[in-house]
Structures are given as C-alpha cells and as structure tokens.
N, C-alpha and C positions, 0 to 999 in steps of 0.2 A: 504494500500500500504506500501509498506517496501523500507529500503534505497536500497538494491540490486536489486528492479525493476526498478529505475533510471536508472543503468548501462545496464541493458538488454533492453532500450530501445533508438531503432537505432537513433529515427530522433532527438535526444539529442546529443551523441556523447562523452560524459562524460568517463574522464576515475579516476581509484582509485589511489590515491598516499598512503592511509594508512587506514587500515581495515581489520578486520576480519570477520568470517563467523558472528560468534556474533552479532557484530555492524552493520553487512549488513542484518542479520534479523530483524535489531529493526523496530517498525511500524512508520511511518511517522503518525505527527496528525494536521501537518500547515505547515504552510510556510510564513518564514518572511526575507523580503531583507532589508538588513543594512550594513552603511559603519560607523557607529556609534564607537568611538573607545573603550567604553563601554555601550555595548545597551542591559544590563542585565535585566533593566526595563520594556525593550517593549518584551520577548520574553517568551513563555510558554514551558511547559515541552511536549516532543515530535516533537516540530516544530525541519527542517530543516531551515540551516540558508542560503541566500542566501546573497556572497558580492563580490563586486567587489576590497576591497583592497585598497579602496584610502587611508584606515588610516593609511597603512604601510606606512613606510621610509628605507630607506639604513641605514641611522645613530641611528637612536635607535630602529630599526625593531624587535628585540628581548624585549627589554620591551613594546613596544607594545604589539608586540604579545599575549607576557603572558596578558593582561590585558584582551584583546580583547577574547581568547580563554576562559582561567578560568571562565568569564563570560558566556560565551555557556556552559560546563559543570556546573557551579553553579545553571542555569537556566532550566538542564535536556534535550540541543538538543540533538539531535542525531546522527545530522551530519553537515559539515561543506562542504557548496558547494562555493571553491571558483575561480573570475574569471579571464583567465589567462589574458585577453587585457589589463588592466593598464600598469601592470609590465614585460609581452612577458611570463611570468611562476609564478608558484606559488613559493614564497621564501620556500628557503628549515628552514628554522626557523619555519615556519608556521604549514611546516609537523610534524618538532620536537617536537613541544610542542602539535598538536594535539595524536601524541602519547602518550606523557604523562600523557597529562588529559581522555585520551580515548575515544577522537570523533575521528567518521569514516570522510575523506576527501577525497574529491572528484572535480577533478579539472573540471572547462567548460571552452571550447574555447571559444576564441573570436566570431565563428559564429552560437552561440547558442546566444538567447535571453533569460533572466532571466525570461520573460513573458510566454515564450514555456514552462520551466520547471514546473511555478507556473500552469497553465493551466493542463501540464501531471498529476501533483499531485491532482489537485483539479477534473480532470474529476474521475480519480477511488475514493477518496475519496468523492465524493460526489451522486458517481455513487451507492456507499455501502448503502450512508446514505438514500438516497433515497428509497430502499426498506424498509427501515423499516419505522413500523407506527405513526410519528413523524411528526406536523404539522408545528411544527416549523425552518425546516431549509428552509433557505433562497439561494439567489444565492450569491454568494462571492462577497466580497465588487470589486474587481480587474473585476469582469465580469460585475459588474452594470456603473463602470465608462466606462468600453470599449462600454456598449451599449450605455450612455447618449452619448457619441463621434461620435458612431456610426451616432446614429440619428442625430447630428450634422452637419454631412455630407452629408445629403443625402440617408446613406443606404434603400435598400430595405428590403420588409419584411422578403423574406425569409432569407439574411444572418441575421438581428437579431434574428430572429427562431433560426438559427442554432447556434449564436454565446449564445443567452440564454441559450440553453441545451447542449451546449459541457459539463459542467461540469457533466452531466449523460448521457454522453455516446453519445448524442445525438440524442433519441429515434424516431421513427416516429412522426411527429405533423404536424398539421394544422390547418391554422387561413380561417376557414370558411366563407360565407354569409347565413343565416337564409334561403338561396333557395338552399344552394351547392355550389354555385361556390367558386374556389378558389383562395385564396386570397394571401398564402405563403404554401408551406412546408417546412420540415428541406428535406435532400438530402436522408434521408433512408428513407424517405414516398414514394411509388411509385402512379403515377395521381389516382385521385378519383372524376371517371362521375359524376355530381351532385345529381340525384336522389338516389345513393347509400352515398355522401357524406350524403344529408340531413335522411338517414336512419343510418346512424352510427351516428348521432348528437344526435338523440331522441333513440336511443339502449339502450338496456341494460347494456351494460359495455362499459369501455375506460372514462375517464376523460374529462369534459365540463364545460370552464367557458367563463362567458361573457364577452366579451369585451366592458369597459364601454365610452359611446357614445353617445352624439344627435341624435338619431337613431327613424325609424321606426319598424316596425317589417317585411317591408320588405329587407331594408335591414341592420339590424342588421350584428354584425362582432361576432362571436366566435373561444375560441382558444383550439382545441379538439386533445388529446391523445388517439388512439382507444385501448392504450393497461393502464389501471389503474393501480397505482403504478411506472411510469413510469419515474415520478420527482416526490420532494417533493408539497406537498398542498401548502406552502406558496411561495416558489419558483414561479410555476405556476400562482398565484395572480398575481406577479411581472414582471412576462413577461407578462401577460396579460395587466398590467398596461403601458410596454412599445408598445406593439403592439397599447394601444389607443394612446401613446403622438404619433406614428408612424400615424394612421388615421386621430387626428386632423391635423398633418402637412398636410398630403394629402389631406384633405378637404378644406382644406386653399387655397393648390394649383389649385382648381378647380373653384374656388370662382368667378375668372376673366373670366374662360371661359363659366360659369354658366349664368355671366351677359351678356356676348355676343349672348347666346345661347337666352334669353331671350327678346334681342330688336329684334330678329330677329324672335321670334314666336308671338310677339304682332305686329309687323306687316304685318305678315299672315293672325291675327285674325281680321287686320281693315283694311283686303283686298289691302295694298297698294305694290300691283305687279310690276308697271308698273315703279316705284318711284327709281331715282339712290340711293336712302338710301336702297332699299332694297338690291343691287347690295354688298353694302358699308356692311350691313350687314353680308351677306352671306362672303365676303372676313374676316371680321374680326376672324370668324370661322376657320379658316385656313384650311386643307384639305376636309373641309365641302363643302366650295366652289366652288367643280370640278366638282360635282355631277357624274351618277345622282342620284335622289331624290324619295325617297317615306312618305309620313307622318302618323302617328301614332298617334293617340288620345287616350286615358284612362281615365276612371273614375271608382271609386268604386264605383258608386251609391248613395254617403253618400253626406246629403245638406253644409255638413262642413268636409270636409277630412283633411285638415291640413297638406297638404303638401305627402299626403301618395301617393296619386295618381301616383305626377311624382317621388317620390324613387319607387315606384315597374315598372314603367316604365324603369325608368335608370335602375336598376337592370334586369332585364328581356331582356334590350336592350346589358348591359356587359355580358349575358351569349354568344354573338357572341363577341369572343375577337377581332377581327379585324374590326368590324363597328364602324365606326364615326356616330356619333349625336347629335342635341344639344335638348337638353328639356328641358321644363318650363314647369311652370302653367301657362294656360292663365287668361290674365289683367281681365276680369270680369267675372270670376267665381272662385274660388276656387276645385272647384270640377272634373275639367277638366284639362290634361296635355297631352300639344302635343310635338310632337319629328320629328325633318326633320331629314331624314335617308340616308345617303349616302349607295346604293346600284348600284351593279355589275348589269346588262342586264342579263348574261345568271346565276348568282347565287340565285338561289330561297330565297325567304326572310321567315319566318317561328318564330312565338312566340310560337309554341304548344309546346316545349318543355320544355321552363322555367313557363311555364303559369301553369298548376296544382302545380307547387313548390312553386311560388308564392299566389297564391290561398293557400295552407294549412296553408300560414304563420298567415293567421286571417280567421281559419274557420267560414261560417257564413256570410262572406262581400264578397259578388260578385265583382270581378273584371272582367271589361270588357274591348277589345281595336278594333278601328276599324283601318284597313289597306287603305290606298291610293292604285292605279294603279304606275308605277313608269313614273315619267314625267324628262323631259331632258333638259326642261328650266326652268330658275327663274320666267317667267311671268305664270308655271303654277303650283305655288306651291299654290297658295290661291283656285284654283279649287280640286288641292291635296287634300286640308284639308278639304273640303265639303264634298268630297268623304269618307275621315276618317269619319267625325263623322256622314256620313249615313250609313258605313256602321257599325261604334260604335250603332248606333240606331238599326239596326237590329239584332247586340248582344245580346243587352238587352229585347230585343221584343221574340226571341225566347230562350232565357237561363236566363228566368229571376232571377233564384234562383243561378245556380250556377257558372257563371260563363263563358265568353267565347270570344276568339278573333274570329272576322271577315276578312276577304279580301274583296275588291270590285270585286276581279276575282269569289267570291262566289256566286255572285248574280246575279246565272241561271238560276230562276227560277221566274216565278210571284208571288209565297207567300213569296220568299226569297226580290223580288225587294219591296213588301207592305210590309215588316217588318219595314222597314228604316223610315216607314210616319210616323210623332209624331201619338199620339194614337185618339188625339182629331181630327185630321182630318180622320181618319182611320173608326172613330164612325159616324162624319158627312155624309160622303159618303156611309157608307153602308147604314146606318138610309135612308138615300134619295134613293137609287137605290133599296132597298128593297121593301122602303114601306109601309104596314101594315104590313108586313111578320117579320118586323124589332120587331115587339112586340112577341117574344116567348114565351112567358109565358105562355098563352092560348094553351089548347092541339091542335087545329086546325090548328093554326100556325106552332104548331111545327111539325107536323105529316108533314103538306107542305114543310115546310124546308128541311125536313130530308128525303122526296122524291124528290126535287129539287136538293139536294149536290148528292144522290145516282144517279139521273139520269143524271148528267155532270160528274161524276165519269165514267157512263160506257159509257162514248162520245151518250148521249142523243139516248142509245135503249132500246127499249118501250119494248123489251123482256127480255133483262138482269137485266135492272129494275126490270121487274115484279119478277124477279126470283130470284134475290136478297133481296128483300124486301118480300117476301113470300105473292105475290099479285097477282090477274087477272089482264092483262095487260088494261083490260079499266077504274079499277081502276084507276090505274097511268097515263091515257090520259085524265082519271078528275081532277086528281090532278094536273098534268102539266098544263092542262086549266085552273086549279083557280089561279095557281104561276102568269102565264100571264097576267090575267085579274085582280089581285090585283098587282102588279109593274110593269103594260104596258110596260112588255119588250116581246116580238118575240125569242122564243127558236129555231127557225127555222134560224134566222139570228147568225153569228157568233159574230160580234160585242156586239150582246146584249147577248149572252153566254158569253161572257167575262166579260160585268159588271157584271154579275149577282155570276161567278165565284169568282169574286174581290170582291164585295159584300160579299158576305159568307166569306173570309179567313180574312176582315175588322171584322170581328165581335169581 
C-alpha cells in the first residue's frame, strides 16, 4: 500500500496539506501512533506516523516541531498523519517544517478514528503478505488486543471470525462441527448445508485447522478456509486459538444448564413422574418446560463410552437450530444418554439427517438412538423413555453393524415390534415354542424349518409351497404334519401361526 491510497480512500476522509506525486508513491511498511515529543526510538523506516499533536504548544510550537518532525525523517517515515481534534487544524509550522524535511502530510478529522486508519493499512498490507509463502506472519498486535476485548465482552463467533481476518481482506471462513454444522462464518462465506460442509472439511484443498478442545470426535470444532493461501499459517493458528478461548467460555456457559438438564433425566431414569421435584425440574429448564415432549436415548454400543454418547446426541440434536433439550448420561450407566425434547404436534421430529454425519465421525462405532411417541404431560415422560430405549433396542437388533435411529411410530410390524425384546428373552421363547425344531443343526430340522417359514410366507398354501420349494405338495402336508406334531402347535389355528411366526423371527 502507498501513502496516496490513504487519500483515495473515502471512508477515511483524509485530506493532503503537503506532498508530492513522489512522497504519495512511497510504500507504506507500518504504522505507529505517537504523541511522543521525540519518539525516534520506537519508529522504523517506512512506517506512517500516526498523532494527535498533544506535544504541540502555541508558545514554542516551532521548536517543537523541529524536534518532533526531524525525528520522523531521521527515522525514514514517510509520512506524517496528523490529527486535526486537539488543536481544531493542523499548525501551519507543522506543514512548514514537514516540507522541509520532506515528509508527505496528511491531515485526519476529528471523525476519523486512528484505529480505522491502522486497520485500512494493515488489511492491504497484510492482505499482500498473506499470499506469499511465509509461515510466519502473525495477526497485528492492534487486532489480537481488539479480539482478547472482544471476547471480553461477550462477542460472538462470527464477529471474531471477521474481526481476525479483516486484516486479509476478510476471506471466506468457517468455524465448523466434525458433522457440518455451523458454528461462525466471516460475512463473505455464503451458508454451507452440512453434508457439503463436512465434504469440504476432509477435501482436497482450502485450509483446516483444529480447534483445540475437550472434545469428542463428535463434536469436535474446526476453523476451515475452503480457498488455501487465504491468510497467513501462523495467523490462522491464532485465530484458531481465539475461537477455542471463545468455546471454552461457551462451555462454561452451558455448565449450569447441563446440570439442570441432568437432575431432571435421573429422575426419569428412577421413574419419579408423579413427584412435585419433577415439576421443579422441568421448570428449572426454562422453555423446556412448556413442552410438548419427546425422548431420545443413545448409545454407541461401547461398555465404556466416556461421555461420547450424549456429545453426539447434543450434537445431532443442535443440527435442529430451534429445538430445546436437555441431555445427560444416565446415573447408572455410562453408556447410555437421554435427551427430553421439546417438540411442535404438527413439526415432524427427524435424526436421519445429522445421523450418517455423525456416524462417519468414528467409522466402525455404531451409533444408535431410539425415538419416544410425543407425550403432552410431565407424568408421561418416564413411559416416554421406555418407549426410547425399546425402540433404541430395536436399532441395535436390526442394524447391528452400522448404525441407526428408530421411532416408536416405526414399529408396524411384528419382526419390527420383537426386535425391541433383549435377545435372551427372544432365545427363550423361540427355544420353547419351537421345540425340537429349535435345534437346526440336524438337516431334518432344518429342511422342517425352512418349509414351515416358506409355508407362512405364502399364508399356509399347500400349492404355493409346493411350488416354491420345488416339491409334491404331499410332500409339504408331511412336512407340515411333523412341524405340528414336534411343537404341538395347530397351523390351522391363527393364534398358533403366530407363535410359530414369532418363533422363527426370535431366532
């Protein structure tokens, strides 16, 4: 940048009291604001000097002067920006002797701030540095204190985003979740769906660093540039590291509503509905409280999860940005985490779309979650939960490798409603309603079997059967006769086609 882009830039307002084409092409290489009345010490060759004049006087303004200015050319500035609010203008001494020594000056009004100008200078200069391949530039000392204030106050992500990379321009970024959703952008990023977020995370280009954290992997925070080269490497470290002092605050602030969320899921888990502490509960929650309610169970499967369970819940559950809910681990298990859900009657409730996001974040580790019916009082929220983790049980009974949420509105069917029975009862009951038939292993058994499922498959006919099975149909009126007469059950009656049906999907 050069001193004569100062001037052509409007939202300064800057005008030239003395300069030439010369002096208005030299390059700007810093910027340093001093009211120092020799401040030859602190200044480098190239910076602009930035002051407000408090060290003039009426009475010896002219040796001042000389002191003060000699010092900027002794020191090789290049320009002299000074400002008019102390004095209502710049002394005309000031011009004079900058003519002499041959700095360019340049006056600022009073309703320019010395910050706006240090910011103009340091976005293009650093905007430059930036491209090149140089891992050490940092973010300006003047931008790390605006952000420690920043965060001080309360800001949001996104303006530290923006206010960390004004100084390059302020390129597209965002501070990601390890599933997509998002967390901050700067104001040139336009939204990014999550499943395309968590594809431009793991891509081949754009810049990705971690944001470092007490974190699981699900939900992890990153802070990703999709265009590389975009700021300096170390720079980006640095905002990185402000974006975590920014998450621990936020973690902090969640801490109290994390505990609330907690005495109110332990007792759900010890069934105390009826109890005014649950009432007391639920109020402490704040808009939790209105309901109504649906509940949420998860578990990875693992005998020791360590907390991961309810961050991919919470996480899965913030990709609906407008639902409230509280989630915990439940008190005696570690492996288990439930979440009361405040949902809408007519708004459909739905995990299927943060659920494979979450799932790739630890390929390999099935996560599953079961869904409640939604209920609209507090005394039925401990039936709620029953309903989760049966129909959590039927998640894991049929996707056991990879993966899957359930609804209790899912379970329309009688293999889907005997998914939900632990397995050791599942085994008991067939075992007894089979049989001998229960021992397959023997080809006669299984030959039986396997013409017992085909002939309830084609609503028990003796001809489709046959025909299916590439048999004489009095075949299969022997074989149906021996199924009978080894698990004395009647295939002629319905009820006993039904155990026998249940039977078989137990196995």
């Amino acid at each position: 940048m050069r001193v004569g882009d100062l001037l052509r830039t409007e939202e300064l307002d800057l005008a030239l009291l003395w300069g030439g084409e010369n002096l208005l092409n030299r390059a700007i290489g810093g910027v340093t604001a001093t009211d120092l009345e020799d401040p030859a010490r602190f200044l480098r060759p190239g910076e602009i000097v930035l002051s407000g004049l408090v060290w003039w006087n009426e009475a010896d303004g002219r040796t001042r002067t000389e002191r003060f200015v000699s010092a900027l050319a002794r020191s090789g500035a290049v320009a002299l920006l000074a400002g008019e609010e102390t004095h209502g203008a710049v002394p005309a001494d000031i011009v004079d002797s900058c003519r002499e020594h041959g700095i360019a000056l340049l006056a600022v009004p009073a309703h320019t701030n010395f910050r706006v100008i240090t910011e103009v200078v340091y976005r293009h200069q650093w905007g430059d540095l930036s491209r090149r391949p140089a891992d050490h530039f940092a973010l300006p000392e003047q931008v790390r204190g605006d952000l420690g204030r920043l965060l001080d106050h309360g800001a949001d992500a996104d303006e530290l985003l923006d206010r960390a990379l004004a100084p390059f321009d302020t390129p597209p970024a965002y501070v990601l979740t390890s599933t997509g959703r998002t967390i901050a952008r700067t104001a040139s990023a336009p939204g990014l769906p999550a499943a395309r977020a968590v594809a431009s995370l793991h891509g081949p280009t754009g810049a990705t660093l971690r944001v470092q954290a007490g974190t699981t992997p699900y939900d992890a925070w990153y802070l990703h540039l999709p265009r590389a080269g975009a700021a300096p490497p170390r720079a980006l470290h640095e905002t990185a590291e402000i974006i975590g002092q920014y998450r621990d605050h936020h973690d902090r602030g969640h801490a109290a509503r994390r505990r609330t969320g907690q005495a109110l899921i332990a007792l759900l888990d010890q069934g105390a509905t009826e109890s005014p502490t649950l009432a007391n509960a639920l109020t402490a929650c704040g808009p939790l409280a209105e309901g109504p309610w649906r509940v949420v169970v998860t578990t990875t499967g693992e005998r020791n999860s360590d907390g991961t369970a309810e961050a991919a819940l919470t996480e899965a559950l913030r990709h609906h940005a407008s639902t409230i809910f509280a989630a915990a681990t439940t008190p005696d298990t570690q492996t288990e985490a439930v979440a009361v859900v405040r949902s809408a009657d007519e708004a459909p409730f739905s995990l299927d779309e943060p659920w494979p996001l979450l799932h790739n974040c630890r390929p390999g580790t099935p996560l599953y979650a079961g869904v409640s019916a939604l209920t609209t009082e507090p005394t039925g929220l401990h039936a709620a939960l029953t309903q989760a983790r049966y129909a959590l049980a039927t998640a894991r009974h049929t996707s056991p490798t990879a993966g899957r949420v359930t609804t209790v509105e899912e379970l329309d069917s009688l293999e889907s409603l005997l998914a939900g029975i632990p397995a050791d009862i599942r085994t008991i009951f067939s075992t007894r309603t089979l049989g001998p038939l229960a021992d397959s292993d023997t080809a006669p058994h299984h030959t039986l079997l396997e013409t017992l499922e085909v002939f309830l498959a084609h609503n028990c006919s003796w001809a489709r059967t046959a025909e299916a099975l590439h048999l004489h149909v009095n075949t299969v009126h022997y074989r149906i006769d021996r199924v009978q007469a080894l698990t004395g059950r009647d295939l002629s009656r319905l009820d006993h086609k039904l155990d026998l049906r249940a039977a078989l999907l137990c196995r």
